[in-house]
TORKOL-4160 file (C-alpha; in steps of 0.2 Angstrom, whole numbers, padded with zeros to 4 digits, m for minus):
340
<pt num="1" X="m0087" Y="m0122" Z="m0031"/>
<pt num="2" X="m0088" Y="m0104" Z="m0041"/>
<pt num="3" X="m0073" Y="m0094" Z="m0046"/>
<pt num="4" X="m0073" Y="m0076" Z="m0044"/>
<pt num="5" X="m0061" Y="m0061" Z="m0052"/>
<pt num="6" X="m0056" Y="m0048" Z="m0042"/>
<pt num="7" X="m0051" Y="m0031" Z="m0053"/>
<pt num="8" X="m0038" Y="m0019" Z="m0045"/>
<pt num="9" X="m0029" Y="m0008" Z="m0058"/>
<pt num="10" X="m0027" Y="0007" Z="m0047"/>
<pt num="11" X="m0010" Y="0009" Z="m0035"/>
<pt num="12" X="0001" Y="m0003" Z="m0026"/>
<pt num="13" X="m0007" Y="0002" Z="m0009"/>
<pt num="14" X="m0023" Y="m0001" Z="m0017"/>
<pt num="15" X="m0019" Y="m0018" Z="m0022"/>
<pt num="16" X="m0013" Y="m0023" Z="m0004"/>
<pt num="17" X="m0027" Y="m0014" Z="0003"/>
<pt num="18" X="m0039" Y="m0027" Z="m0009"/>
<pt num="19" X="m0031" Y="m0041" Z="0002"/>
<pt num="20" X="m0044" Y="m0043" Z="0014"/>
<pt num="21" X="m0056" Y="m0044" Z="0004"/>
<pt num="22" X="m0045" Y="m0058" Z="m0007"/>
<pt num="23" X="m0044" Y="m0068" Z="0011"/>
<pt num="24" X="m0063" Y="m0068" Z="0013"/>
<pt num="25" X="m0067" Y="m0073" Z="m0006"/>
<pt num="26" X="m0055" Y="m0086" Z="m0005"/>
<pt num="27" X="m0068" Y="m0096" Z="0008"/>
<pt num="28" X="m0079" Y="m0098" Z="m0004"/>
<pt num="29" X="m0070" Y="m0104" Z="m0020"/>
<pt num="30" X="m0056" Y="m0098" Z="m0030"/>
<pt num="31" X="m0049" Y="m0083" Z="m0033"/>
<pt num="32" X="m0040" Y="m0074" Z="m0047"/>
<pt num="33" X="m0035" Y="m0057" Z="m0047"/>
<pt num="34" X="m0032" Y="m0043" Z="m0063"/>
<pt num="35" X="m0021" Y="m0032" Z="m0059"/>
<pt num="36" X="m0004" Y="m0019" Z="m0064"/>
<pt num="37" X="0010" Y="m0025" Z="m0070"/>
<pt num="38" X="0019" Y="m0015" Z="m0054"/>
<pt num="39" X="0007" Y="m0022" Z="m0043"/>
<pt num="40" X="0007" Y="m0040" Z="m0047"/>
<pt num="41" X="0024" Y="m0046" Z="m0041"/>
<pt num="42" X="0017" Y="m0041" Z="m0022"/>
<pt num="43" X="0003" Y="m0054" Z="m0023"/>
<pt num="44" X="0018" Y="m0068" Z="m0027"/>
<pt num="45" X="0013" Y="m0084" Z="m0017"/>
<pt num="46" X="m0001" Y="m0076" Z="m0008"/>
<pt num="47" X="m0011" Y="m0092" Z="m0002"/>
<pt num="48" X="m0029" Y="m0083" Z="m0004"/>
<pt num="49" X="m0023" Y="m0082" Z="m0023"/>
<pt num="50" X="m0027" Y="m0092" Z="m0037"/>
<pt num="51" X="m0019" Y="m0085" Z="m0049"/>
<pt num="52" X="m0013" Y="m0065" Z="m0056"/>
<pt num="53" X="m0018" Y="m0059" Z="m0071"/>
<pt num="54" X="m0009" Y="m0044" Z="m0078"/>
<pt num="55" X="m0018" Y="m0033" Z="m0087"/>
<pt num="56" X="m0003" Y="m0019" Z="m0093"/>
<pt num="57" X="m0016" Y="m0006" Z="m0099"/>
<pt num="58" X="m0001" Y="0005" Z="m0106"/>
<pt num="59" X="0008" Y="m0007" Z="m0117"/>
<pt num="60" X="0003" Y="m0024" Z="m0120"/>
<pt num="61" X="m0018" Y="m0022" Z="m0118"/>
<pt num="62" X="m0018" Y="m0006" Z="m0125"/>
<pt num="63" X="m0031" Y="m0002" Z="m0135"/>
<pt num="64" X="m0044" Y="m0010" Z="m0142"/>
<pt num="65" X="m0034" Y="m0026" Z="m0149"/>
<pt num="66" X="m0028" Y="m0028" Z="m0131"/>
<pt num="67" X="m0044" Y="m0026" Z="m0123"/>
<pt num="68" X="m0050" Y="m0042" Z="m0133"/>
<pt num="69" X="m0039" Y="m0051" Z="m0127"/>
<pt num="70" X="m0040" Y="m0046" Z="m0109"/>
<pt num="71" X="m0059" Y="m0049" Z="m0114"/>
<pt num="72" X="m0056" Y="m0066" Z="m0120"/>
<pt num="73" X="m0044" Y="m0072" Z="m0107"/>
<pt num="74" X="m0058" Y="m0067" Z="m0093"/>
<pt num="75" X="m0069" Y="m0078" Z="m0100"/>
<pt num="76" X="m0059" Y="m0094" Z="m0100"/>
<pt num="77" X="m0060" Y="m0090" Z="m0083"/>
<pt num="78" X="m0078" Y="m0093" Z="m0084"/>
<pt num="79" X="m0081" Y="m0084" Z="m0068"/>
<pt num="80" X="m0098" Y="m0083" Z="m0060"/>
<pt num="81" X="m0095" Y="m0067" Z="m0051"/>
<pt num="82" X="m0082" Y="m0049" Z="m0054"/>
<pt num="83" X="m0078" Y="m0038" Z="m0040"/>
<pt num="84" X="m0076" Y="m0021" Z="m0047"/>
<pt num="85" X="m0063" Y="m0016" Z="m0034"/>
<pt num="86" X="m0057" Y="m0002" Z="m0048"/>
<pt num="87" X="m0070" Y="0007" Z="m0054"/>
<pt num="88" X="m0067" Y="0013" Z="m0069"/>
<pt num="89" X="m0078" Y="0013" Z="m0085"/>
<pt num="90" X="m0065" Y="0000" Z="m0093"/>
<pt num="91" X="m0066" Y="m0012" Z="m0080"/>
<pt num="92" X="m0085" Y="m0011" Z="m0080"/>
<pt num="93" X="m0082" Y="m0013" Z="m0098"/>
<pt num="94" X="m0072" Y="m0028" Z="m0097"/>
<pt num="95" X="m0080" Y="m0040" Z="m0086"/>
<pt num="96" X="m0096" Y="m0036" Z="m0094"/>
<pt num="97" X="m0090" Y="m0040" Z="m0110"/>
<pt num="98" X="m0084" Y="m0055" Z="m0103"/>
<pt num="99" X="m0101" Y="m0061" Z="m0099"/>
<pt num="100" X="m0098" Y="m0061" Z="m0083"/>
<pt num="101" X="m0117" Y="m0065" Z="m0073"/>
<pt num="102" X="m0111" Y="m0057" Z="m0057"/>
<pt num="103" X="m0102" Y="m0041" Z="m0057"/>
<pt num="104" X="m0101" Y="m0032" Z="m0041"/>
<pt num="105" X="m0094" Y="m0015" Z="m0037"/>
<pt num="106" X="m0096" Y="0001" Z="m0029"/>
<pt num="107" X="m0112" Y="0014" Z="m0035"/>
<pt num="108" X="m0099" Y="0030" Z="m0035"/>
<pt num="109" X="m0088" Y="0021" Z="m0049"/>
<pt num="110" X="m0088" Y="0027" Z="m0066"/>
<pt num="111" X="m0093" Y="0010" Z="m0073"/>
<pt num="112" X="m0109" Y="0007" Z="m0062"/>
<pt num="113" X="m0120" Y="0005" Z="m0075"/>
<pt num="114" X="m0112" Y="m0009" Z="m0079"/>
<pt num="115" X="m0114" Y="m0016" Z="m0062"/>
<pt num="116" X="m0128" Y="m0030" Z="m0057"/>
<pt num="117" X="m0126" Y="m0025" Z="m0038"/>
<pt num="118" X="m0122" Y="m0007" Z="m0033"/>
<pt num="119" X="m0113" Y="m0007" Z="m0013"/>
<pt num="120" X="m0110" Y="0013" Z="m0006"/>
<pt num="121" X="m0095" Y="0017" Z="m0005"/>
<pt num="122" X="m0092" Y="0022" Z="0013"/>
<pt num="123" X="m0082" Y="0039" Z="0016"/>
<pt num="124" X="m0082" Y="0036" Z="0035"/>
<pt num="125" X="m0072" Y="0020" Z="0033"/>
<pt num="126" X="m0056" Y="0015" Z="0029"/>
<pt num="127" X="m0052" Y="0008" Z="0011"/>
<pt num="128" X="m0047" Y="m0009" Z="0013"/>
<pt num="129" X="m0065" Y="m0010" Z="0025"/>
<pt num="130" X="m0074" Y="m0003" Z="0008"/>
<pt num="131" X="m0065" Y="m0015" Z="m0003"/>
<pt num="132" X="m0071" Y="m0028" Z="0011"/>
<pt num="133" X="m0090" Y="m0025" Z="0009"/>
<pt num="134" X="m0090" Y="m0027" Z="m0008"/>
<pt num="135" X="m0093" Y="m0046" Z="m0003"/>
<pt num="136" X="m0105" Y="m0041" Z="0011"/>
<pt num="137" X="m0122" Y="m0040" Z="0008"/>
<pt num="138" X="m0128" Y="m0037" Z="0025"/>
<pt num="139" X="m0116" Y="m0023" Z="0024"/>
<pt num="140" X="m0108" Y="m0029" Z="0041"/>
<pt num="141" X="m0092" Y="m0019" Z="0045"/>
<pt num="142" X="m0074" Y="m0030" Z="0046"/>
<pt num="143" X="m0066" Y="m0031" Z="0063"/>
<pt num="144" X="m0047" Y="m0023" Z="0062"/>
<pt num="145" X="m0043" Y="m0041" Z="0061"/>
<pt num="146" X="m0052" Y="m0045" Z="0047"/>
<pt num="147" X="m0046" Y="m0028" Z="0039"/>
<pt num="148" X="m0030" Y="m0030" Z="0041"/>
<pt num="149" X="m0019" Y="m0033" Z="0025"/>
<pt num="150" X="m0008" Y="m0050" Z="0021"/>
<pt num="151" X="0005" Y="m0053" Z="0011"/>
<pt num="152" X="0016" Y="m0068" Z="0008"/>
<pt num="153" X="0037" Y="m0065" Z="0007"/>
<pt num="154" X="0044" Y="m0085" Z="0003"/>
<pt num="155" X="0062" Y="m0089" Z="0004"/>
<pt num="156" X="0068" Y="m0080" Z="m0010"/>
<pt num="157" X="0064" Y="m0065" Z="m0003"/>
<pt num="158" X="0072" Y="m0070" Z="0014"/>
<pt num="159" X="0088" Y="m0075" Z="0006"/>
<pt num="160" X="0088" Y="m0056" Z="m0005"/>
<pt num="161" X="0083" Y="m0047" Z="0011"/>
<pt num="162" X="0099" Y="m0055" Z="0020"/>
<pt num="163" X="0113" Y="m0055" Z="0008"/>
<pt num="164" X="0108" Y="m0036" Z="0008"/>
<pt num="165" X="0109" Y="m0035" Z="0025"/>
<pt num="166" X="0125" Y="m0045" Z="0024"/>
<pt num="167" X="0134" Y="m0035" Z="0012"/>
<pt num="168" X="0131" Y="m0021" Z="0025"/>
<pt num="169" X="0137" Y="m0030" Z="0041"/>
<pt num="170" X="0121" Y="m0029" Z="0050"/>
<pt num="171" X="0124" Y="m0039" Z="0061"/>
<pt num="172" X="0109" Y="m0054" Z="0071"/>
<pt num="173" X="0098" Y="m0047" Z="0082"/>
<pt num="174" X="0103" Y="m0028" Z="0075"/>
<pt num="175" X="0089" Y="m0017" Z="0077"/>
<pt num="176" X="0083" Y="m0009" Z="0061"/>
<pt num="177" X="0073" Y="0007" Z="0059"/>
<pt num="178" X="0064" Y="0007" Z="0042"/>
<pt num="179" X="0063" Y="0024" Z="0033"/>
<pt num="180" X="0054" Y="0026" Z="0018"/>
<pt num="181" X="0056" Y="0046" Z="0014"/>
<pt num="182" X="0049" Y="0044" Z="m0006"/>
<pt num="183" X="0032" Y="0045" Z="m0014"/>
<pt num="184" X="0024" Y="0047" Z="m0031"/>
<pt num="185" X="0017" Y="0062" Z="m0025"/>
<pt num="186" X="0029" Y="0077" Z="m0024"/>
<pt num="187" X="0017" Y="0085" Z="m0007"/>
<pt num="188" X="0017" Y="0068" Z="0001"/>
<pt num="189" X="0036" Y="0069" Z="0007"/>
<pt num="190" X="0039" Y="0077" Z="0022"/>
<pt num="191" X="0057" Y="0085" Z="0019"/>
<pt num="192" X="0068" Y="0082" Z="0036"/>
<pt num="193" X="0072" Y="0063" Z="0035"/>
<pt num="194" X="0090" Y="0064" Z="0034"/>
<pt num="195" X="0089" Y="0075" Z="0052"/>
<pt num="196" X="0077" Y="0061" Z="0055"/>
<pt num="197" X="0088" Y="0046" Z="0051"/>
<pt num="198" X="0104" Y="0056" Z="0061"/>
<pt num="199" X="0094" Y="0058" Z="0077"/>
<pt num="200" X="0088" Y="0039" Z="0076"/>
<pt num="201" X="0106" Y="0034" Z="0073"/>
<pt num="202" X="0110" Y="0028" Z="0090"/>
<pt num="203" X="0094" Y="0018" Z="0091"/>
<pt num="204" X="0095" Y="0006" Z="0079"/>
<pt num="205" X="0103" Y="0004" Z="0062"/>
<pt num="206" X="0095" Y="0014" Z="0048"/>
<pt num="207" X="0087" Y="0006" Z="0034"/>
<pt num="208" X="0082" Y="0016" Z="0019"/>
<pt num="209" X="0067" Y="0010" Z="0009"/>
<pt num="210" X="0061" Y="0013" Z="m0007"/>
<pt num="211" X="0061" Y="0012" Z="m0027"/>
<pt num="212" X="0070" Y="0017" Z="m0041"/>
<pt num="213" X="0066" Y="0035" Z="m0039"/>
<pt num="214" X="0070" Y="0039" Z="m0020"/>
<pt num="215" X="0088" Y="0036" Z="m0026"/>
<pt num="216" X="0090" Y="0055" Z="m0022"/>
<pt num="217" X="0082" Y="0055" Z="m0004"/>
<pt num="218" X="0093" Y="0041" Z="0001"/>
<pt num="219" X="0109" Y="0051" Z="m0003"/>
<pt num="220" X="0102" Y="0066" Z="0006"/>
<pt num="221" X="0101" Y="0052" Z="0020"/>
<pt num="222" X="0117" Y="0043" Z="0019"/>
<pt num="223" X="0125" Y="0060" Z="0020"/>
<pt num="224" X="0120" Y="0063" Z="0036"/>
<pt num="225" X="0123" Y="0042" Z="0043"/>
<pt num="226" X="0133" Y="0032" Z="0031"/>
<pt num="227" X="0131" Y="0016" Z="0037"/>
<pt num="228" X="0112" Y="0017" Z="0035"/>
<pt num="229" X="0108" Y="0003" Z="0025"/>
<pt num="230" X="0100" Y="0009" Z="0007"/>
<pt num="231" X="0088" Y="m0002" Z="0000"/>
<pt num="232" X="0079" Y="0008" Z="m0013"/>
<pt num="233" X="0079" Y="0001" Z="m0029"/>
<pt num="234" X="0088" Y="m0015" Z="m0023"/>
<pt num="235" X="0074" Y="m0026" Z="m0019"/>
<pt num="236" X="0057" Y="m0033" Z="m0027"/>
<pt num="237" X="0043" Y="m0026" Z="m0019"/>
<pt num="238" X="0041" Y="m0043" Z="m0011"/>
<pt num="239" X="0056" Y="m0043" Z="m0003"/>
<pt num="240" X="0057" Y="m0025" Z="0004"/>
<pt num="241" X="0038" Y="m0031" Z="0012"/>
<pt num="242" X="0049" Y="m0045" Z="0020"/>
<pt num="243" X="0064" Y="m0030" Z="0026"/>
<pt num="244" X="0052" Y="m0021" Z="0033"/>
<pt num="245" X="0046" Y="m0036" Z="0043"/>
<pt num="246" X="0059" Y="m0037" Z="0049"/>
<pt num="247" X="0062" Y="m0018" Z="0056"/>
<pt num="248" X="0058" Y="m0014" Z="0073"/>
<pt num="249" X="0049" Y="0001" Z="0067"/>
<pt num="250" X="0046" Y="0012" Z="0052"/>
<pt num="251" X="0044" Y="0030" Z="0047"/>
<pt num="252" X="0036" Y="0034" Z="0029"/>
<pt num="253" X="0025" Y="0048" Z="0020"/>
<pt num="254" X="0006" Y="0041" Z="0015"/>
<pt num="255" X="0013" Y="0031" Z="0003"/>
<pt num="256" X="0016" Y="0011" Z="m0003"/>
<pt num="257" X="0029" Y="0008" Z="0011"/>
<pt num="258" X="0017" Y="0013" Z="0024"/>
<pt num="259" X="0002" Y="m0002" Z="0016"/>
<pt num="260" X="0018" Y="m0014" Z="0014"/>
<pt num="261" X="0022" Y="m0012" Z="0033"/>
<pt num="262" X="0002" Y="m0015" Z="0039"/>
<pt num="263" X="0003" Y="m0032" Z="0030"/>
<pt num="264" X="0019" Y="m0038" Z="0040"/>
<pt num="265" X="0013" Y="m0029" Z="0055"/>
<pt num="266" X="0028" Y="m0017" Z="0057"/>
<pt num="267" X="0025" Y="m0005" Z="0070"/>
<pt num="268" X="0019" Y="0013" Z="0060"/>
<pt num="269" X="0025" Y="0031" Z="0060"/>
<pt num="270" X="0016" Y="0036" Z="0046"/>
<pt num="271" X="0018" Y="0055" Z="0044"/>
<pt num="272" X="0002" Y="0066" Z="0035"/>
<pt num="273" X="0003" Y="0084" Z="0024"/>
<pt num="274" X="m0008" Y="0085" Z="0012"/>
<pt num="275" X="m0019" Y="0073" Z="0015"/>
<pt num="276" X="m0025" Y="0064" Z="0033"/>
<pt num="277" X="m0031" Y="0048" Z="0037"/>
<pt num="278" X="m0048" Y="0051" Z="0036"/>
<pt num="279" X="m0047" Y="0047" Z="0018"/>
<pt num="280" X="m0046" Y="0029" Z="0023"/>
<pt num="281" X="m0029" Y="0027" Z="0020"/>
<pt num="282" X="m0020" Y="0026" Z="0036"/>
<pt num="283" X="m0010" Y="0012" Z="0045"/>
<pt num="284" X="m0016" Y="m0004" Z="0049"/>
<pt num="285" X="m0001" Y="m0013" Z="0058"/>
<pt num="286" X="m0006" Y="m0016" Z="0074"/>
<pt num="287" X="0005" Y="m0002" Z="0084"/>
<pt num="288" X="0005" Y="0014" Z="0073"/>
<pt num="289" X="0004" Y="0032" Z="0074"/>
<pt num="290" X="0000" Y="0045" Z="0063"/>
<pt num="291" X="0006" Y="0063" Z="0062"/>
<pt num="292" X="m0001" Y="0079" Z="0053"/>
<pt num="293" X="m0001" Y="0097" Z="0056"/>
<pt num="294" X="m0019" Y="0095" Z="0064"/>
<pt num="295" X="m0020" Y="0114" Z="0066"/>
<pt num="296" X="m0018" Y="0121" Z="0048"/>
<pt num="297" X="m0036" Y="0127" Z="0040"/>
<pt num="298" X="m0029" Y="0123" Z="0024"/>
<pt num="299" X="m0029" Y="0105" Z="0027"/>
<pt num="300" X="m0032" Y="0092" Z="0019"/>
<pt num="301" X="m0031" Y="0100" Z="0003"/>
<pt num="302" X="m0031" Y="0086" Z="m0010"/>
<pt num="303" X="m0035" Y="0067" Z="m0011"/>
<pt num="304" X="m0018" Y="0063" Z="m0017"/>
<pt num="305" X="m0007" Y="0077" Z="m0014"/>
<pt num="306" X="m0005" Y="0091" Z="m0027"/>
<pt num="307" X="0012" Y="0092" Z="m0036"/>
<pt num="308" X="0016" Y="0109" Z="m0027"/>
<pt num="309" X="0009" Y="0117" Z="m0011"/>
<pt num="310" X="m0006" Y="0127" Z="m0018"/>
<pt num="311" X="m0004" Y="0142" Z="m0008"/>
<pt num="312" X="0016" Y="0141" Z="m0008"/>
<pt num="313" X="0020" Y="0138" Z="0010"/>
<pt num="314" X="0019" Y="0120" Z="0013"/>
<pt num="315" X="0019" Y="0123" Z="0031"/>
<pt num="316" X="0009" Y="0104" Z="0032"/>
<pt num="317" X="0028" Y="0098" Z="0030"/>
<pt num="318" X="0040" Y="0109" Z="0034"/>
<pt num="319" X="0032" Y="0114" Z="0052"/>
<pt num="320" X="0032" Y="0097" Z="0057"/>
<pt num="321" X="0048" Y="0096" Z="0066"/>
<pt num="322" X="0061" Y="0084" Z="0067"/>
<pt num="323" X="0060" Y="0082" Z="0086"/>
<pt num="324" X="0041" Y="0078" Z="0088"/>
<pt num="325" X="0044" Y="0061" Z="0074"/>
<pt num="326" X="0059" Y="0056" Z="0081"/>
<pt num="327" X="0050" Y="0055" Z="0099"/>
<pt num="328" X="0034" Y="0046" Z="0095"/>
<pt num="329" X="0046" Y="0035" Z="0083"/>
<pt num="330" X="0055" Y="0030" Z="0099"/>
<pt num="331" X="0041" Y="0027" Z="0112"/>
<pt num="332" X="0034" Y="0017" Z="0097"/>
<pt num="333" X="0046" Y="0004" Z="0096"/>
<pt num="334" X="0054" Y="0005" Z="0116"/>
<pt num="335" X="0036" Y="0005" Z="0124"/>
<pt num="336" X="0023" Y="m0001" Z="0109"/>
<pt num="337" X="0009" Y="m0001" Z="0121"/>
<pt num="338" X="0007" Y="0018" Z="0125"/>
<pt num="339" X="0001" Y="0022" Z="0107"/>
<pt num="340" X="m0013" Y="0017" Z="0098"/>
């Protein structure tokens, strides 16, 4: 049975977007995955995954002496096929130093040349789909099913998620409303959450999701409901995938949270500015919707999000108003099936 390597170095969204793609590999023989250190934690115990690989491309593998030795640990693996799910020229580099025989990726990448089989990249589909087809050679397009992403929180994660929960009094069978106000990108964070989380209060108890650096959002938010629960920057990423599993419904920027809540199959608010779903990076759960300024000629602006609105105004945030989230949050979670 051939082993194959599947490279993903780019963000945490990308890497649980490279899930499906992981499940359908898996068939066929084992899988490892090279990954971020960031990332890696979030594939723990995944049953489609052999085994992680980090690749710290900033510290440890740094340089050339670290790129041998990522080198030489690929080919122990002795892998008969790489999936380029990362494109860039040091990925090519790697796996082709490796001596890997088959090494599979998309023809826009950077490292292409390196590449024994070229698949297009498909701007009309979503990204996990793309990352799909790099294992299809008849090029047929995933079902949402088969596109949808997977994670795998154990009982570690499960006991973290409810001693938090405990040492807020949530109470069994409280209704959570997930918020996840942060993102790496400065555009990306619609600016009304704590208005948000105040006119959510009575619905459900709040839940603050996030990492280290959406401490300052979740005071805004506190501020406004205090016995909101705040979980950024108290929980593995794992383990806020397993609290947002358990949320009736969440509310985040185009960010990780959003990716996270697709793999447990958390209802989605997933709220647009600079960028729009088209891109490919929308919501996957099952029941989702997605907001944006749809009328604003200016958008999308950027693939990312730029660190500052380029003509000053920001209107893609700041006129999407508190009432309108708030309502499709609610019809989300009290009648799920009128929203697609």
């Amino acid at each position: 049975m051939s082993a194959s390597v599947v490279i993903q170095t780019s963000f945490l969204g990308d890497t649980i977007l490279t899930t499906p793609l992981l499940v359908q590999l898996a068939h066929r023989g084992p899988v490892d995955v090279v990954t971020t250190p960031a990332a890696a934690s979030v594939l723990k115990g995944h049953p489609a995954v052999r085994q992680v690989i980090v690749y710290d491309k900033r510290d440890t593998h740094a340089g050339f002496v670290g790129f041998l030795t990522m080198r030489a640990r690929l080919k122990r693996g002795q892998y008969d096929t790489a999936y380029l799910a990362q494109g860039s020229m040091r990925s090519a580099l790697l796996v082709w130093a490796a001596r890997i025989p088959e090494r599979i990726g998309f023809a826009t990448s950077s490292g292409s040349r390196f590449y024994t089989t070229r698949v297009a990249y498909r701007d009309d589909l979503h990204h996990a789909a793309r990352l799909l087809l790099l294992s299809r050679p008849n090029g047929r397009e995933p079902t949402e099913e088969e596109m949808r992403p997977s994670l795998a929180p154990g009982s570690a994660e499960r006991v973290v998620v409810d001693d938090l929960l405990q040492s807020h009094h949530v109470q069994p069978g409280e209704r959570l409303i997930a918020l996840a106000p942060g993102s790496v990108w400065a555009t990306k964070r619609w600016p009304y959450y704590p208005q948000l989380a105040q006119a959510l209060a009575e619905s459900g108890r709040i839940v603050i999701i996030g990492g280290p650096g959406d401490r300052a959002p979740a005071k805004e938010i506190l501020a406004t409901v205090p016995n909101a629960v705040d979980a950024t920057d108290q929980l593995p990423l794992l383990a806020s995938a397993e609290l947002i599993g358990r949320s009736a419904v969440i509310v985040t920027n185009d960010s990780a949270p959003l990716h996270l809540a697709s793999a447990m199959g958390t209802p989605t608010v997933a709220i647009f500015g600079p960028t729009v779903p088209q891109f490919g990076f929308g919501p996957l759960a099952p029941t989702k919707a997605t907001l944006g300024h749809e009328n604003l000629a200016c958008r999308p602006c950027h693939r990312h999000g730029p660190k500052r609105c380029p003509l000053t105004h920001f209107r893609c945030m700041r006129e999407l108003s508190v009432e309108e989230v708030a309502e499709r949050t609610r019809n989300l979670f009290l009648t799920p099936d009128a929203l697609v």
